[in-house]
Structure formats: C-alpha cells, structure tokens
GUROTI-33864 format. One record per residue: x, y negated, z of N, C-alpha, C in turn. Coordinates in steps of 0.001 Angstrom, whole numbers, padded with zeros to 6 digits, always signed. Atoms other than C-alpha are relative to their C-alpha. Layout:
<mikols>
XYZXYZXYZ/...
</mikols>
This chain:
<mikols>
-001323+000414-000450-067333-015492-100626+000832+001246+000243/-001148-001546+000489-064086-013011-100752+001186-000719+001016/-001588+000684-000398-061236-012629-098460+000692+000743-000648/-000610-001032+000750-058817-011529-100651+001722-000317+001152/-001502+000622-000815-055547-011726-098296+000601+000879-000247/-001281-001239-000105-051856-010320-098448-000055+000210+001170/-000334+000026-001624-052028-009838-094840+000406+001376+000129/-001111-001324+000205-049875-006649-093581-001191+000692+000691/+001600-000749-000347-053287-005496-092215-000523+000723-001099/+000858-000496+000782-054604-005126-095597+000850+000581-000758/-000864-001013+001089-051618-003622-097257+000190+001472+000790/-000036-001063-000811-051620-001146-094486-001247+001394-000402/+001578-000605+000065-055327-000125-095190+000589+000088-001558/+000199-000622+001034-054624+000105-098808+000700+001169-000012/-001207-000498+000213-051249+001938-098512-000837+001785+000546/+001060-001076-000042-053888+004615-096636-000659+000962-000812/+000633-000580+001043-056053+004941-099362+000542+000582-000873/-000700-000825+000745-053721+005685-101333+000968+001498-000047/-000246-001072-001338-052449+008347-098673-000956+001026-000772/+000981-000842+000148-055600+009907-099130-000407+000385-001265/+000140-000067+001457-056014+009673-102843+000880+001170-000491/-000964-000810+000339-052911+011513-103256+000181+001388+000446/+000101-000968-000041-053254+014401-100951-001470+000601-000647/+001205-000273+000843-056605+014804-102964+000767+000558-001096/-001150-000537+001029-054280+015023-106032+000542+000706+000095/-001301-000943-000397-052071+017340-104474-000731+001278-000756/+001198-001295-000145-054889+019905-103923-000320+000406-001144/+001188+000241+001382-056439+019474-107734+001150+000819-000566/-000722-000142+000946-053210+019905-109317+000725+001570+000616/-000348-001446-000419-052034+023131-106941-000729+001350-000504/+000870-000764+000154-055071+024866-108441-000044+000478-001417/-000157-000626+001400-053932+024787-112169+001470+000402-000505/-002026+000158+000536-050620+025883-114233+000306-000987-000508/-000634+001310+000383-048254+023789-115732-000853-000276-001170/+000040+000017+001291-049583+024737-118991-001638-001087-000188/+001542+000666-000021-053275+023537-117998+000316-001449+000019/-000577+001280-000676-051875+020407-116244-000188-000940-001154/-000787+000888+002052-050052+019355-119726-001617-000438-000589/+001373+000214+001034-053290+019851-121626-000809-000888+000517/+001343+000987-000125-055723+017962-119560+000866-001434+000239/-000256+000955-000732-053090+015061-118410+000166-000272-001983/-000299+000385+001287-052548+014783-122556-001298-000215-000373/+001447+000149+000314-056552+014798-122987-000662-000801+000664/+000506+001461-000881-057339+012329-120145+000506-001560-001013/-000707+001635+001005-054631+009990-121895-000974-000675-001345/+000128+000051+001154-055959+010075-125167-001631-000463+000133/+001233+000676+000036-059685+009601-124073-000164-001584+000897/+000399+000800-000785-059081+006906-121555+000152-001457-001484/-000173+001039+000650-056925+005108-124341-001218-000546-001171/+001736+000433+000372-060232+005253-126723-000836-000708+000537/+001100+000526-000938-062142+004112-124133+000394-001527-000087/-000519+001417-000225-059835+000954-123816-000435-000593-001264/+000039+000801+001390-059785+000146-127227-001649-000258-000657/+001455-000332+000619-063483+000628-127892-000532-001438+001032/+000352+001217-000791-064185-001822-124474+000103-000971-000538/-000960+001089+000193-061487-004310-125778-000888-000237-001514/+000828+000382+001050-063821-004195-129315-001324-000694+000743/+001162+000493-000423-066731-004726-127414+000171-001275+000570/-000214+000928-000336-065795-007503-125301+000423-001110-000661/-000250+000841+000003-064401-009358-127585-000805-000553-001106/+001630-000204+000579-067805-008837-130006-000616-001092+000926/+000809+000633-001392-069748-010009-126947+000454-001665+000242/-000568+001556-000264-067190-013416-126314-000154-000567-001240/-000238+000715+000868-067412-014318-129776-001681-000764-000031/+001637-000469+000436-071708-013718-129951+000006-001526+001204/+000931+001402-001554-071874-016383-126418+001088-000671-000114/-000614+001058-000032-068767-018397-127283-001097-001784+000172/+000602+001979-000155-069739-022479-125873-001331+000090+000230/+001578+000110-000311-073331-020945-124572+000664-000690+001791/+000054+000759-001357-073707-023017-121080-001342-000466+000423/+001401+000522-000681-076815-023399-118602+000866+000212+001251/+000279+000223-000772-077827-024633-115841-000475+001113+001388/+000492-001011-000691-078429-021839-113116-000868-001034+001450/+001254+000640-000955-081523-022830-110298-000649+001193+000684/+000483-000893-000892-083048-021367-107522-000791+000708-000548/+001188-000353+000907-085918-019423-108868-001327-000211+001278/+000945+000531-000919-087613-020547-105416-000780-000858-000228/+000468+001652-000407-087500-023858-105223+000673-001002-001488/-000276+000490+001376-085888-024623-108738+001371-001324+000476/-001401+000908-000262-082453-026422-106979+000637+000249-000740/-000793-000208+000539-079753-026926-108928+001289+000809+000671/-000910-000795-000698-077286-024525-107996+001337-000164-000686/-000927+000150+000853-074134-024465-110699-000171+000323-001365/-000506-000477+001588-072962-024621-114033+000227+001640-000514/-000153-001325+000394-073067-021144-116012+001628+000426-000508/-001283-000081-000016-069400-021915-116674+000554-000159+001477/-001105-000276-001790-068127-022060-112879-000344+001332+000448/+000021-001649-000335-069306-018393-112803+001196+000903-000350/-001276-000105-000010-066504-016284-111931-000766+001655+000553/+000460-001540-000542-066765-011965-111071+001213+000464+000439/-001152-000455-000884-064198-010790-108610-000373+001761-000033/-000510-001673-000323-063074-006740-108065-001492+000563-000852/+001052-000808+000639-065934-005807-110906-001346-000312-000166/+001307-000345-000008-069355-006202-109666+000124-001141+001442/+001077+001098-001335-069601-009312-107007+000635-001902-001189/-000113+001669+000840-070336-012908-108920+000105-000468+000699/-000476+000966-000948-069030-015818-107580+000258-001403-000679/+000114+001224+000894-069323-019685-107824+001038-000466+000063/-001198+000784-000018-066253-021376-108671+000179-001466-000002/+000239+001191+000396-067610-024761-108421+000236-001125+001363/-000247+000593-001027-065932-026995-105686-000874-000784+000656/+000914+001091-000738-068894-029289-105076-001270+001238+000632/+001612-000861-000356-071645-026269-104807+000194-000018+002011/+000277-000179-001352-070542-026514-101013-000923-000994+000541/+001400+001288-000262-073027-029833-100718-001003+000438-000273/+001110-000414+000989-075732-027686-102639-000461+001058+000698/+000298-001393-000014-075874-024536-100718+000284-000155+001779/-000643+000204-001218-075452-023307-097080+000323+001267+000298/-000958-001100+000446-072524-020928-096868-000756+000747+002028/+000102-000687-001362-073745-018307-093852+000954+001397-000119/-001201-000948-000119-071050-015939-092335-000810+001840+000008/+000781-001616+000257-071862-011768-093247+001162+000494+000376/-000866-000669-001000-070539-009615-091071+000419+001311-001277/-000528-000746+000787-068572-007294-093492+000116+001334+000567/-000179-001303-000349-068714-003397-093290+001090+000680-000879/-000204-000381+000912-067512-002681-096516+001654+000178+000345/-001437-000292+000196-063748-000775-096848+001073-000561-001399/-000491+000427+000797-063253-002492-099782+001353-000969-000054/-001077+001412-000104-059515-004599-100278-000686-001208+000168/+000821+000519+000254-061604-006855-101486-001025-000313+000871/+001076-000476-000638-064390-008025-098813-001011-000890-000087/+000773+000843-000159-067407-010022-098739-000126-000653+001045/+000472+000579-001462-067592-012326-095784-000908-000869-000017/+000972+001057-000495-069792-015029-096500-001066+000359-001318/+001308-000300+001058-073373-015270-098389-000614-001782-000647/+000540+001078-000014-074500-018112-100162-001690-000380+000221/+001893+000546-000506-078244-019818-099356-000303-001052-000433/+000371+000954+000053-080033-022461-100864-000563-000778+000689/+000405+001072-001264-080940-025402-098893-001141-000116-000091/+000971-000159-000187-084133-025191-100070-000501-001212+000014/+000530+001496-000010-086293-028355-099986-000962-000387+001453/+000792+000372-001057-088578-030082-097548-001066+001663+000252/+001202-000587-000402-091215-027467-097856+000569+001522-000372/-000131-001347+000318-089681-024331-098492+001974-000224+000091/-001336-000386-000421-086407-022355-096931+000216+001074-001119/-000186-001060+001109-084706-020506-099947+000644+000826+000683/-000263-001319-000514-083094-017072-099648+001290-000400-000616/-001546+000307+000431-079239-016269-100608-000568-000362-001771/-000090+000435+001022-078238-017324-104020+000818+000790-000847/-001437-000835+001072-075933-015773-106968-000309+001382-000370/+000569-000955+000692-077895-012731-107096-001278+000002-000873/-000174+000694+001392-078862-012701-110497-001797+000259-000210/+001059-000367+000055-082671-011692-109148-000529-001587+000821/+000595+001320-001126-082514-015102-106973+000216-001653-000712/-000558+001143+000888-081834-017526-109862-000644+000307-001091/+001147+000263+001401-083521-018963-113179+001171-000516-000769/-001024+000552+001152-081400-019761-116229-000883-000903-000595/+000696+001632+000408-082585-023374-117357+000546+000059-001711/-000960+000533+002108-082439-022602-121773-000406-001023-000534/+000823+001116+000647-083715-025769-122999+000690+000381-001615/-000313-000121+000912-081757-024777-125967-000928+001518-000568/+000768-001017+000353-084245-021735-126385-001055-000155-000610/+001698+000094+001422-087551-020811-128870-001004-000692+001141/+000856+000461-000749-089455-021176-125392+000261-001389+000238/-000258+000975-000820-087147-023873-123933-000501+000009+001812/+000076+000095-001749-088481-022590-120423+000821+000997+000790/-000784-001030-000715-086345-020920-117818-000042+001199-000083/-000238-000995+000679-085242-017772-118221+000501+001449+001104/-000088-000880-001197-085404-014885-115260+000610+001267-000871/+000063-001449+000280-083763-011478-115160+000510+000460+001426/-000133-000736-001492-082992-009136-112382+001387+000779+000176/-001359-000820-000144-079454-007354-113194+001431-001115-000881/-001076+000944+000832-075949-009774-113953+000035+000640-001234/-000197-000837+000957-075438-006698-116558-000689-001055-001145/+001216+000537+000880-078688-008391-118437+000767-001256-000605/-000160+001826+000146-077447-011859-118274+001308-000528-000636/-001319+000133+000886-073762-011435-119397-000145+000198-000904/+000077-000147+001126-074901-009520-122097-000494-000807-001000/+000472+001213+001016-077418-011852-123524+000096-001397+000178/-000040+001226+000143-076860-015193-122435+001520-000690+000205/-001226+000217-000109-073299-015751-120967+000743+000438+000112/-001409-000314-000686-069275-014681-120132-000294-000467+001268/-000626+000336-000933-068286-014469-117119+001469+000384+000585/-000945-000388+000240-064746-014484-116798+000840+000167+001553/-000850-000689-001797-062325-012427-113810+000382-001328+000443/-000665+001702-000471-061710-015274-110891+001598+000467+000120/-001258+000394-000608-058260-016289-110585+000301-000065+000994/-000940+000648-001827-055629-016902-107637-000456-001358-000466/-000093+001481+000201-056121-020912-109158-001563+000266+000590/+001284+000176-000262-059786-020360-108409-000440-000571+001204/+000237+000007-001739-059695-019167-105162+000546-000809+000874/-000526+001465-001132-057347-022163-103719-000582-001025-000369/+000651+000917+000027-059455-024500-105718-001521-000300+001138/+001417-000008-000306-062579-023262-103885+000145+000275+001597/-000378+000215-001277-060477-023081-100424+000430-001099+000497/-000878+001434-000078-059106-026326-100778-001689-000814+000367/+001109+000873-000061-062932-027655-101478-000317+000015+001428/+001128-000388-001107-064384-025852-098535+000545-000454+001077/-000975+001342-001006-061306-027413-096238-000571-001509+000544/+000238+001717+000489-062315-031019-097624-001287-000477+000652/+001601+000140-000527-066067-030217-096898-000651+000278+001442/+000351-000167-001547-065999-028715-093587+001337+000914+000270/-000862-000484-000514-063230-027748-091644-000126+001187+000977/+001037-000887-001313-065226-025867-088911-000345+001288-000880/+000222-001554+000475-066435-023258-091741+000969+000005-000331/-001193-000584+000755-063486-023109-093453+000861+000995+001064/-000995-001012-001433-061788-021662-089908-000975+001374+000770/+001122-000983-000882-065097-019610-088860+000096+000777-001842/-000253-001267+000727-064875-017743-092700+001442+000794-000257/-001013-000650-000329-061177-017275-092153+000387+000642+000865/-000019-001069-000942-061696-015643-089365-000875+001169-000088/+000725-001072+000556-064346-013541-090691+000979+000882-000115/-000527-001076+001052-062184-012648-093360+001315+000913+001455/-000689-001098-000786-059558-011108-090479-000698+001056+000682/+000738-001208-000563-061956-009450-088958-000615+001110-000599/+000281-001161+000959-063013-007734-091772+000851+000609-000064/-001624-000890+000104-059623-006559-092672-000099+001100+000990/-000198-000643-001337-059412-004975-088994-001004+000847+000130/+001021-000982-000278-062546-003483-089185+000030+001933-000958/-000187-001005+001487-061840-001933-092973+000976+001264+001019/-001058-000578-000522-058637-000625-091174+000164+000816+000779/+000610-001293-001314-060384+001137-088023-000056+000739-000928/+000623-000905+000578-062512+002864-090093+001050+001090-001184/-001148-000984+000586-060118+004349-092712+001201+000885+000778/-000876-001104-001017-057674+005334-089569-000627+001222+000409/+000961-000922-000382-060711+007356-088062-000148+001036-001396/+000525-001224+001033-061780+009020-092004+001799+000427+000123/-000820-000758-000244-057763+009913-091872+000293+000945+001040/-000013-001419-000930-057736+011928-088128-001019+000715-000513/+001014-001074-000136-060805+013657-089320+000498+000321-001279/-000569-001204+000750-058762+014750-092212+000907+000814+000093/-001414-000581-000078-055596+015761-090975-001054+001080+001182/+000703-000641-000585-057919+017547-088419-000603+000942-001334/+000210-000926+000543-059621+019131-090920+000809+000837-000669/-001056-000597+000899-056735+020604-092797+000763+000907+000807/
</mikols>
C-alpha cells in the first residue's frame, strides 16, 4: 500500500531534496571549465538518449513476447488465491502492487510503520489469511507467491524469487495510475472504513516523519559547509 499525497508536507520534503541535489550540483560543476562542462553535458545527452531508445526497443520486444499471458498468482504457503496477474500494477520502480478491488476480502491489510524518505511511501503490508491450519506471511513479494501455469509443458505452479524474473518471463506489469489508486481507495472505503482512516493516517505520519528526517540531514549540512 502507497501514500502517494499532494499534501504541502510532502511538497515541502521534496522541494528539500531538491535543495540538496542542487547544491551537490553546484559543487561538481565549480570544479570544471566551461569547455569541460559543454563536453560532458553533450556526452551525458547523447548516451542517456541511447539508453532510452534501446529500453523503449526492449520493452516493447518484451510486451509483444507476453502480450494476453494471464495467471493466477497464490500463496506459495497455503496455495490461496490471491489476484489476477493482470491487476498487477508497479508504483515509483521497484514496489508491486495489487490493483484488484476485491483482494481486500482475500488478504489482511496490516499497518507498517514507514521509515523510508521516499515521496512515495509504503504504509501498509499485505498478509494472507491463511487457512484453518496455517497463518501465511505478507504477500506480493514475488518470493511469497506461486504462479498457477496450467497453460505450461509442466502445467504445475511456477515459483521464482525476484519480480525482475517474473516480468521477464511470464508477465507485464504495467506503471499504476491516479485511476488505480482511487479505484483501490474507493474499495478499501466500501470494505472497511476503520482501515481506510487508520492507513490514512499512517500515510500522514509518514510524510512527517520523511520530513523530520530530511530537515535534520539539511542542519548537518549547512553545518558542515
């Protein structure tokens, strides 16, 4: 779960980072001539744009290779059904996420106390409910789940341990949306009102926390300087 909020908290904390980013920049660029400058800001360009265009081949290699592949994702515990391999959704890079309005009946959302300075923050964890005889562990990490191929040579589930693995060979997973995230705030409303107000308060408290902490790494730079 993600609070992604405009709140003037979190534009504050970015507006920081970017504070700090920049007198970093300052420093880098005081240390060469113009003439250097030119050359490497004309040699960054030129490799990043490669880089794009080479991704933008790959990716769209990759979407064509798993176009209309779809499974079943399952605990690898207790073998619950967890969601569709299409309601998988990857927010700010590197955190998967279910986009599937009903998985809140399926799972049991517990609140994580967020450290992370990220805009972006994690507040909640998902958990499978687990069955009579066995309490599962969180869910969505891609070491805590079985891919169900019945369309495979084996036809039997299908483990791996890194998302990297699993995008590559079996599915897309495509950046979540703003439509996502009110579909999947709207659910969690519908389903319980009580979490929906205990992870929105998380999510402020994260913010506030992000926000200490980056004030503090700024006095201990202006101090150092």
């Amino acid at each position: 779960m993600l609070a992604l909020d405009g709140s003037i908290e979190e534009k504050e904390l970015e507006n920081i980072q970017k504070e700090h980013l920049m007198r970093r920049c300052l420093e880098h660029i005081q240390t060469k001539s113009e003439n250097q400058m030119k050359h490497l800001v004309e040699a960054k360009i030129k490799q990043m744009k490669a880089l794009q265009e080479a991704n933008l081949v790959r990716e769209s290699e990759k979407k064509r290779s798993l176009e209309g592949k779809c499974y079943d994702l399952k605990c690898r515990l207790c073998g619950s059904f967890i969601c569709k391999s299409s309601s998988m959704r990857i927010a700010c890079d590197n955190h998967y996420v279910c986009c599937d309005p009903t998985i809140w009946e399926r799972i049991d959302a517990r609140v994580h106390n967020a450290k992370s300075l990220a805009i972006a923050t994690l507040v909640g964890k998902l958990h499978c409910k687990g069955t009579d005889e066995s309490d599962c562990s969180e869910v969505l990490a891609a070491k805590a789940i079985m891919i169900d191929d019945k369309e495979g040579l084996s036809g039997r589930p299908q483990y791996e341990k890194k998302w990297d693995s699993i995008t590559t060979d079996k599915f897309c997973v495509e950046p979540i949306t703003e439509f996502d995230l009110k579909v999947m705030l709207n659910s969690l409303h519908r389903y319980s009102r009580e979490q929906h107000l205990q992870f929105e308060a998380e999510a402020g408290l994260a913010v506030k926390r992000a926000l200490t902490e980056m004030k503090k790494e700024k006095r201990q730079f202006v101090i150092e300087e």
